[in-house]
C-alpha positions in Angstrom: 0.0 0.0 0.0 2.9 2.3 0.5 4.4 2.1 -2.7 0.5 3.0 -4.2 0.6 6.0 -2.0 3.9 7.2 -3.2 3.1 7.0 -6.8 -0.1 6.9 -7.3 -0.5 10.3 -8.7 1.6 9.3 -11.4 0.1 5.9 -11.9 -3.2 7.9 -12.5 -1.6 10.5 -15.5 0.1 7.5 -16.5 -2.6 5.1 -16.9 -4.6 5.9 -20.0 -1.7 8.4 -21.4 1.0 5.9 -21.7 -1.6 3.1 -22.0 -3.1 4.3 -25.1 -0.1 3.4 -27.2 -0.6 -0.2 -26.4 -3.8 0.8 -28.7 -1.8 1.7 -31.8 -0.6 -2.3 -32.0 -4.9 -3.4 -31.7 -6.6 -3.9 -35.8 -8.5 -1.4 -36.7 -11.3 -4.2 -37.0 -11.1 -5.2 -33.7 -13.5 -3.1 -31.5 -14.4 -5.5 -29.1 -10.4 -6.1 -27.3 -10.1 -2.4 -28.1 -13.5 -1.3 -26.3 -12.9 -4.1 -23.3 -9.5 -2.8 -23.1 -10.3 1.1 -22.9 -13.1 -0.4 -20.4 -9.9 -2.1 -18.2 -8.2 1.5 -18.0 -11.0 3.5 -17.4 -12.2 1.3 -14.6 -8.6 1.3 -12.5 -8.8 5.0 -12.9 -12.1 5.4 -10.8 -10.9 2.7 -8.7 -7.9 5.2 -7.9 -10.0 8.2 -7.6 -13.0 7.0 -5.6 -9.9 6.2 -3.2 -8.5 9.7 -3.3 -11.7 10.9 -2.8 -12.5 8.3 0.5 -8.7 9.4 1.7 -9.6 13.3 1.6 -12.9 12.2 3.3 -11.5 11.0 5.9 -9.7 13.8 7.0 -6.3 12.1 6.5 -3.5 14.0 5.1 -3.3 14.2 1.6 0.7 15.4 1.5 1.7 11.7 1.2 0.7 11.5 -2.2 3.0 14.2 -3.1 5.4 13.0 -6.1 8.6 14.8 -7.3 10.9 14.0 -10.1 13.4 16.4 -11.3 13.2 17.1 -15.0 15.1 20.4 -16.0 15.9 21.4 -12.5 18.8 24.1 -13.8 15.4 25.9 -14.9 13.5 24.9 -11.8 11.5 22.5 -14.1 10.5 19.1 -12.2 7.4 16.9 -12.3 5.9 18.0 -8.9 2.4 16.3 -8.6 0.2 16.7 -5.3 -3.7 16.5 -4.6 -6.0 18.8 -2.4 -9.7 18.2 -1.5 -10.9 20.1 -4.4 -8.8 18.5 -6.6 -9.5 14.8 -5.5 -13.1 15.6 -6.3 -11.9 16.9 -10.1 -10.0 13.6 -10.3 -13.2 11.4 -9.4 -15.0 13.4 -12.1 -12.7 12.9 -14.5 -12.9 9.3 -13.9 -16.4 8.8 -13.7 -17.2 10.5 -17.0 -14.5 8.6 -18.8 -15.7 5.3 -17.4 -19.2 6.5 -18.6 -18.1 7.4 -21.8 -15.9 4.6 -22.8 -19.1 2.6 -22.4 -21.4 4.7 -24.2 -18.9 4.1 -27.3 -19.3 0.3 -27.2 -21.5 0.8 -30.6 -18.3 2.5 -32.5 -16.9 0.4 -35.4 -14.7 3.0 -37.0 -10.8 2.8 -36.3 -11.4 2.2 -32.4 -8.1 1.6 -31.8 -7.4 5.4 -33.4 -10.3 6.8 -31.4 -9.8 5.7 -28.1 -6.4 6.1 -28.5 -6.6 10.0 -28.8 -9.5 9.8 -26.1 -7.3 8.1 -23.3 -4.6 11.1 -24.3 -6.9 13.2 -23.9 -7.8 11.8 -20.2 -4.5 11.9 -19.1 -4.2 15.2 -20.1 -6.8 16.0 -17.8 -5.9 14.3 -15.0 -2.0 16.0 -15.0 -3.9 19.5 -15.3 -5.5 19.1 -12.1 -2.5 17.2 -10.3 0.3 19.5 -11.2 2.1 21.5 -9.0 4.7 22.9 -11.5 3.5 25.6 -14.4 5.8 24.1 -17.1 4.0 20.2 -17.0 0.9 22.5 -16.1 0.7 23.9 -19.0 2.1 20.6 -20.5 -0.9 18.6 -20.1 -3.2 21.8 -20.8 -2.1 20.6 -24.3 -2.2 17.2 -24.1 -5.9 17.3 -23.2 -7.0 19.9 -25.8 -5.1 18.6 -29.4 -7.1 15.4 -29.7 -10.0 17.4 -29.7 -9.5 18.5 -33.3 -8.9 14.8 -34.4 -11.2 13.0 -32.3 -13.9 15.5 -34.2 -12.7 16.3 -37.5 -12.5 12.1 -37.9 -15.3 10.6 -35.9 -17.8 13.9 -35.6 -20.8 14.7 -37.6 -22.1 17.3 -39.4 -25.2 19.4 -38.7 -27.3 20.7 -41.7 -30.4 22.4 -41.3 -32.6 24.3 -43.4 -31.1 27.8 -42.0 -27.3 26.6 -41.4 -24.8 23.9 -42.5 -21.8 23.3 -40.1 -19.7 20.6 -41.2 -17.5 18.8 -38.2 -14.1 19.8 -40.0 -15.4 23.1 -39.3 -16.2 23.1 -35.9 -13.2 21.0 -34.9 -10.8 23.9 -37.0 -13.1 26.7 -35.1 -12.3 24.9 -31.6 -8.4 24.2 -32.3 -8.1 28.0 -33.4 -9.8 29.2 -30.4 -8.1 27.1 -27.4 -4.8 27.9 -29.6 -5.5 31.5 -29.3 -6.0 30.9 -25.5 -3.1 28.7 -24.9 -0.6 31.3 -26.2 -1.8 34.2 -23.9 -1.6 31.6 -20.7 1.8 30.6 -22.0 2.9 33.9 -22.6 1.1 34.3 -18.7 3.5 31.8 -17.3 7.0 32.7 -19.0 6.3 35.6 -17.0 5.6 34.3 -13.9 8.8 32.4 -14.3 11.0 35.7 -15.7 9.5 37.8 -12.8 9.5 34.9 -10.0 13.2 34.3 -10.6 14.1 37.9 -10.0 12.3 37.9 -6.9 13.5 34.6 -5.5 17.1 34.9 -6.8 16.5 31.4 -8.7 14.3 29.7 -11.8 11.4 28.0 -10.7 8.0 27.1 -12.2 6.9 25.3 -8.6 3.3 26.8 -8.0 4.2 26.2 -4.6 7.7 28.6 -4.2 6.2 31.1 -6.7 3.5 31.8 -4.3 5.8 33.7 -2.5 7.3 35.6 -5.1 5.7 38.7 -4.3 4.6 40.0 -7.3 4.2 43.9 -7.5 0.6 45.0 -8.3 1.6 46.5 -11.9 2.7 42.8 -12.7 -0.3 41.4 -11.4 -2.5 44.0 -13.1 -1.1 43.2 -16.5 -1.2 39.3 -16.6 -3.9 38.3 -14.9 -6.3 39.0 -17.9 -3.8 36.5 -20.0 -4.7 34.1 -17.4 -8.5 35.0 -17.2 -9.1 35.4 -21.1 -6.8 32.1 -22.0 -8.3 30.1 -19.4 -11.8 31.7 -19.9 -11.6 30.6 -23.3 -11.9 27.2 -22.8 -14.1 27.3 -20.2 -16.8 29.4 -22.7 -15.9 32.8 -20.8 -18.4 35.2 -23.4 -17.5 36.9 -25.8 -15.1 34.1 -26.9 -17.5 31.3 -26.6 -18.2 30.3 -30.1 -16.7 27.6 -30.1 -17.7 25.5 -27.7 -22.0 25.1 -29.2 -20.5 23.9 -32.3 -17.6 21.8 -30.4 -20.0 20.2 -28.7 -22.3 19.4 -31.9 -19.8 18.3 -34.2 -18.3 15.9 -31.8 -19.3 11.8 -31.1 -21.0 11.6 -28.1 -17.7 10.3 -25.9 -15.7 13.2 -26.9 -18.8 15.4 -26.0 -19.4 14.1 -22.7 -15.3 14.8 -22.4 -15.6 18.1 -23.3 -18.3 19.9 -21.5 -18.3 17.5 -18.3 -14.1 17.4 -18.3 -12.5 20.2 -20.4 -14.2 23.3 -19.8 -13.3 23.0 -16.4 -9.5 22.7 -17.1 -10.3 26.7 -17.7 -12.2 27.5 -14.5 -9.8 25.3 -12.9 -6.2 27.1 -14.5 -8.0 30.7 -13.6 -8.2 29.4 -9.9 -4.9 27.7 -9.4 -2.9 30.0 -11.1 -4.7 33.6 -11.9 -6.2 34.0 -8.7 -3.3 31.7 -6.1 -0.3 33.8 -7.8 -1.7 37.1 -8.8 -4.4 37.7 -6.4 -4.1 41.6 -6.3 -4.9 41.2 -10.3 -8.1 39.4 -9.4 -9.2 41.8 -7.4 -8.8 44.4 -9.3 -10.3 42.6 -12.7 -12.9 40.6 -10.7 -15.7 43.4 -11.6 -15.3 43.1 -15.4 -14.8 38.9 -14.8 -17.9 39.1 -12.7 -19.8 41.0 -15.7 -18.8 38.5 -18.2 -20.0 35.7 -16.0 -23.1 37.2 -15.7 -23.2 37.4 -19.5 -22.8 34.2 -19.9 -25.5 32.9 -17.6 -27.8 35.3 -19.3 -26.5 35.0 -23.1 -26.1 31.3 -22.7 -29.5 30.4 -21.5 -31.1 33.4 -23.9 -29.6 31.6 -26.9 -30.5 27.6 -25.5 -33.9 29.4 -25.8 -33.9 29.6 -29.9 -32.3 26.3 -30.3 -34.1 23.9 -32.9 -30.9 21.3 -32.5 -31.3 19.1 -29.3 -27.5 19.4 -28.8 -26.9 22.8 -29.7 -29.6 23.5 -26.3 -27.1 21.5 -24.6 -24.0 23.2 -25.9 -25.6 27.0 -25.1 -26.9 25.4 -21.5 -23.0 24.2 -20.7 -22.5 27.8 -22.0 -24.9 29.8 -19.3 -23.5 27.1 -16.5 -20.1 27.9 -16.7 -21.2 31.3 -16.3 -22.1 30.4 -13.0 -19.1 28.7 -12.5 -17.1 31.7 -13.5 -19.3 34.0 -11.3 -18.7 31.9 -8.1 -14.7 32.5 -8.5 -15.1 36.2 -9.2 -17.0 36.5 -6.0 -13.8 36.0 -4.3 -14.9 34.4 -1.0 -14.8 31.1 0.6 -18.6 30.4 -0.4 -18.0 31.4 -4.2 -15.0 29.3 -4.4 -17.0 25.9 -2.9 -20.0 26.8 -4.9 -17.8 27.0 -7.9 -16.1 24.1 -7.7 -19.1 21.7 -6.9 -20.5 23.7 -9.9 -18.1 22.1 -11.9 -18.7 18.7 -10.5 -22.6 19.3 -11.1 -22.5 20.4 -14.2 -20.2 17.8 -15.7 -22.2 14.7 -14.7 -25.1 17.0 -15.8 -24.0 17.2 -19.3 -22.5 14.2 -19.9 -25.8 12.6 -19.0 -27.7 15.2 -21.5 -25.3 14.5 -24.6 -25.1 10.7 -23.8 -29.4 10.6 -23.7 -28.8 13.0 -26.6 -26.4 10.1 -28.2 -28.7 7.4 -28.0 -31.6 9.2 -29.4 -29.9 10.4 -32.1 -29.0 6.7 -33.0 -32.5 5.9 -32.7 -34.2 8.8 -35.0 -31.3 9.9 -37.0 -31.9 13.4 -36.0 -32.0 16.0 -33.6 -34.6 18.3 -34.6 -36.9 19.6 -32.1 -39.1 20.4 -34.5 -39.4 16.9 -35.5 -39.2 15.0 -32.3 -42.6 14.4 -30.3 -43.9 12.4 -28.0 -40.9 10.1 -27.3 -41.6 8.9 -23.6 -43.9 6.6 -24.5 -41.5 4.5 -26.7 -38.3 5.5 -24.2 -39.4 5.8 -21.1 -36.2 5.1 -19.1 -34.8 7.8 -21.8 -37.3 10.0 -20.9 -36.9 10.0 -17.1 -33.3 10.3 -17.3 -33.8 13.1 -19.4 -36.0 14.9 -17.1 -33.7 14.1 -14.1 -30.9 16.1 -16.0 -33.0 18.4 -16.7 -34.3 19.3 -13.7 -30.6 19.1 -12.2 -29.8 21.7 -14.8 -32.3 24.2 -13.6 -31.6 23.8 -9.9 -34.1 21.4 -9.0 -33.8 20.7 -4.7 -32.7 17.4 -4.1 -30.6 17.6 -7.5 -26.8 18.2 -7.7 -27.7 21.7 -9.4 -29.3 23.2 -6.7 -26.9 22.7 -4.2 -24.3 24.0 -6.3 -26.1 27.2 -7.8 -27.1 28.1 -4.2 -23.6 28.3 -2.5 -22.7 30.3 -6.1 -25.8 32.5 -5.3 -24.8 32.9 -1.4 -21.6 34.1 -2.5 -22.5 36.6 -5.0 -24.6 38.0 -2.5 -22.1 38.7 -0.5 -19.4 40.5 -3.1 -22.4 41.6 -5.6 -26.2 41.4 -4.9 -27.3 43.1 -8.0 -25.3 40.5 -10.1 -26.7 37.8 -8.0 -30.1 38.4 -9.0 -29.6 38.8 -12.7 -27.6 35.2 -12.0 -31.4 33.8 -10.5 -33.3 35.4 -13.6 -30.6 33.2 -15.5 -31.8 30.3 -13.5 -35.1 31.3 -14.3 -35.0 31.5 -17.9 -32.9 27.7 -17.8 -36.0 26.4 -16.2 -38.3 28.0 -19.1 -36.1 26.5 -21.8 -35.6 23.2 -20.3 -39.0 22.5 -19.5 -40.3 23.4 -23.0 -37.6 21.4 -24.6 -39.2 18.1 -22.0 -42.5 18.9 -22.4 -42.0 19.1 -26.3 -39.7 15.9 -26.9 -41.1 13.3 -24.6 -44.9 14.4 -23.5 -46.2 15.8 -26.4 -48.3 13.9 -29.3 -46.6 11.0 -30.3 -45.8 10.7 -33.9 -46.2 7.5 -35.8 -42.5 7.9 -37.3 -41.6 6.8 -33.9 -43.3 4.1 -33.9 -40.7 1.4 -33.8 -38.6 3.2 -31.3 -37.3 1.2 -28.5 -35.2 1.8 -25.2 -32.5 1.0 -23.4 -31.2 -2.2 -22.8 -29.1 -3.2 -19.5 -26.3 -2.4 -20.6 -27.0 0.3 -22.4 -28.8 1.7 -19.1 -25.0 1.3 -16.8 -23.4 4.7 -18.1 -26.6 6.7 -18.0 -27.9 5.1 -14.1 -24.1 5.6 -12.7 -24.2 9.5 -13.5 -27.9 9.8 -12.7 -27.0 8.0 -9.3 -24.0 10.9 -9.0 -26.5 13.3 -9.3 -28.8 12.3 -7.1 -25.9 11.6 -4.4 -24.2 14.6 -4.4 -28.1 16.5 -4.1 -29.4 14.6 -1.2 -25.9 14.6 0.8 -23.8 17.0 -0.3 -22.3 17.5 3.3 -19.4 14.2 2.3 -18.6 16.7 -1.4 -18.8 19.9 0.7 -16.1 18.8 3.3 -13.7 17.7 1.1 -13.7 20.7 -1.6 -14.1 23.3 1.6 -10.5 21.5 2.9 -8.6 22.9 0.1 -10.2 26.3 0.0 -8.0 27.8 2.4 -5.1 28.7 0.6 -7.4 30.9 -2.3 -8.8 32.7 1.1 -5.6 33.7 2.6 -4.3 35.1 -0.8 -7.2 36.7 -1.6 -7.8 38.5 1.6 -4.2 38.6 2.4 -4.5 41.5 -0.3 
């Protein structure tokens, strides 16, 4: 057990990044080892973070899973890995979507060596960004997570073509590589920075999040890079006005990658804006958290405005992940302890949430071969499992009590409160206008007149039902007893606190 506890922060990066390549030696024609395989990986990975998660829950110390290895240490470049509460609940996150996803995939027949090659890259990307300690591999497995993207789209997407628009999946795949491009140059010019100016306040090199806390950073410094930090990071997590990308990201994409990408990805940007924007420039966060707070409030309200208008089932998805991230975004501009939790479990919420919505999304798309609201009536009475899964998502997405949503939107709206009380009520008018949009989009799709198109429709087998029952259980967990989530993200909050009011 000790040798687990000493590396298993590594083991879990390692796991699907350096266990994909095993993948590139499967036949393309082979998707059942491939799929069982992928299965294998993804299920030691939850093992591991369902026991981070139990560890921070019971209120042992988390420093023993700390992992150093020296890499370029003449620039103060090593591999320093460690895990907080809020981070172990990141981890589990990760893990339980890409369990979830891998076996919402077990229909795909096209190269799935190729595919879940890129997708377990992509995972392990994720899973360095929130277990880094060190800006260099920080930033490192920023990158490693968002490049498959492109692929894992522009190969195995779909296009959308309706009457009034035609977006092809090379081009939403180009328009979200161009965008998270554009983003990860202004955080990488952000950190060279950090490391430039850190050195000449420390008297050495060092990208250790850790020692650079204590650089002591002069407030013209902070000033000027904190908005590379909260527009690069913003961009991936759909900060408006540079959000574009993400509705058709999400639509292009096969439903795996999709569930990835709003319930895993966008948070890598809430995430980086938090660990390093606000922990090392927290004077610069201050000082821009009115005009981050306004954009967050734009994006609850644009986001939900424009789910509103949506004909395309998953483009209402893609502008809902759009208005929730606003609410992620507004709980860390409210800079105080209740924010920060609220925003965090946001994340949590939110990425079960939509990876349940684009994998019900998935499956009905495979039944009707469309997504057209317009078109689509009456379906609970052929899928009514799909329907009642459906409604529990959506009713998590617009805050529903006993749901993981409300629990989450209410610490956010506590928060905002307390730094901002007009912003907090154009936040619950957001929350109002989600609950007009998703209960249209219900009452339209699954209760209305059935039509006789649908006629041969069927549901979900068992184990088709597995994916979509393990995140509706999450859901319903985390809503009825939150208290077990709360005390392990509020054990890690500390450190934002002090810096922030340190100031």
């Amino acid at each position: 057990m000790e040798f687990l506890d000493n590396n298993i922060l590594l083991l879990i990066i390692l796991l699907p990044s350096v266990g994909s390549l095993f993948l590139l030696f499967f036949k393309d024609n082979d998707p059942i080892y491939t799929r069982n395989y992928a299965m294998v990986i993804a299920f030691i990975g939850l093992i591991l973070g369902i026991y981070l998660f139990s560890v921070a829950l019971s209120d042992k110390t988390l420093e023993v899973f700390s992992t150093s290895i020296a890499w370029l240490p003449s620039l103060g470049i090593n591999l320093n890995l460690s895990v907080s509460g809020p981070t172990s609940t990141l981890v589990l996150l990760n893990a339980v979507i890409f369990f979830s996803s891998v076996l919402v995939s077990r229909n795909l027949e096209i190269r799935p060596n190729h595919f879940f090659f890129w997708l377990m890259l992509l995972v392990g990307g994720v899973y360095g960004v929130f277990l880094s300690q060190d800006l260099f591999f920080f930033f490192f497995f920023y990158e490693l997570a968002v490049v498959p993207m492109y692929l894992l789209i522009a190969v195995w997407g779909s296009s959308s073509d309706f009457v009034s628009f035609i977006r092809t999946k090379e081009y939403g795949a180009m328009k979200l590589t161009l965008y998270l491009v554009a983003g990860s140059i202004l955080v990488w010019v952000g950190i060279l920075a950090l490391w430039v100016e850190g050195a000449e306040n420390l008297g050495k090199f060092t990208m250790d999040m850790n020692i650079l806390i204590n650089a002591n950073y002069d407030r013209d410094f902070q000033l000027i890079f904190f908005p590379f930090f909260m527009i690069g990071f913003g961009i991936l997590a759909g900060l408006w006005p540079f959000h574009t990308w993400s509705p058709d990201g999400h639509v292009a994409a096969p439903t795996a990658v999709s569930m990835l990408h709003a319930g895993v990805l966008m948070k890598l940007g809430a995430f980086g804006i938090l660990q390093i924007g606000i922990l090392l420039l927290p004077e610069g966060a201050i000082y821009w958290a009115p005009l981050f707070m306004g954009l967050g409030i734009v994006n609850v309200l644009y986001g939900s405005v424009s789910a509103l208008a949506q004909q395309d089932l998953k483009y209402v998805i893609g502008y809902s992940s759009v208005s929730h991230m606003g609410y992620v975004l507004l709980g860390l501009a409210a800079l105080n302890p209740t924010g920060f939790n609220g925003a965090i479990l946001q994340m949590v919420s939110h990425g079960i949430m939509t990876a349940l919505f684009f994998a019900l999304v998935g499956f009905i798309y495979g039944q009707t071969h469309t997504r057209d609201i317009q078109v689509l009536e009456g379906l609970a009475k052929r899928m009514p499992l799909a329907a009642g899964f459906f409604t529990v998502a959506g009713l998590t997405s617009l805050g529903l009590p006993g749901l993981s949503g409300f629990v989450a939107e209410l610490l956010i709206f506590i928060g905002l409160f307390q730094s901002s009380p007009l912003i907090a009520i154009l936040a619950i008018i957001g929350a109002a206008i989600t609950a007009i949009y998703i209960l249209r989009l219900v009452s339209k799709v699954f209760f209305g007149p059935v039509d006789v198109q649908w006629e041969n429709l069927r549901d979900f087998s068992k184990i088709e039902t597995l994916p979509i029952l393990i995140l509706t259980l999450c859901i319903v967990v985390i809503g009825l007893f939150p208290w077990p989530m709360m005390t392990v993200i509020n054990s890690g909050i500390e450190q934002f606190i002090i810096r922030v009011s340190g100031v």
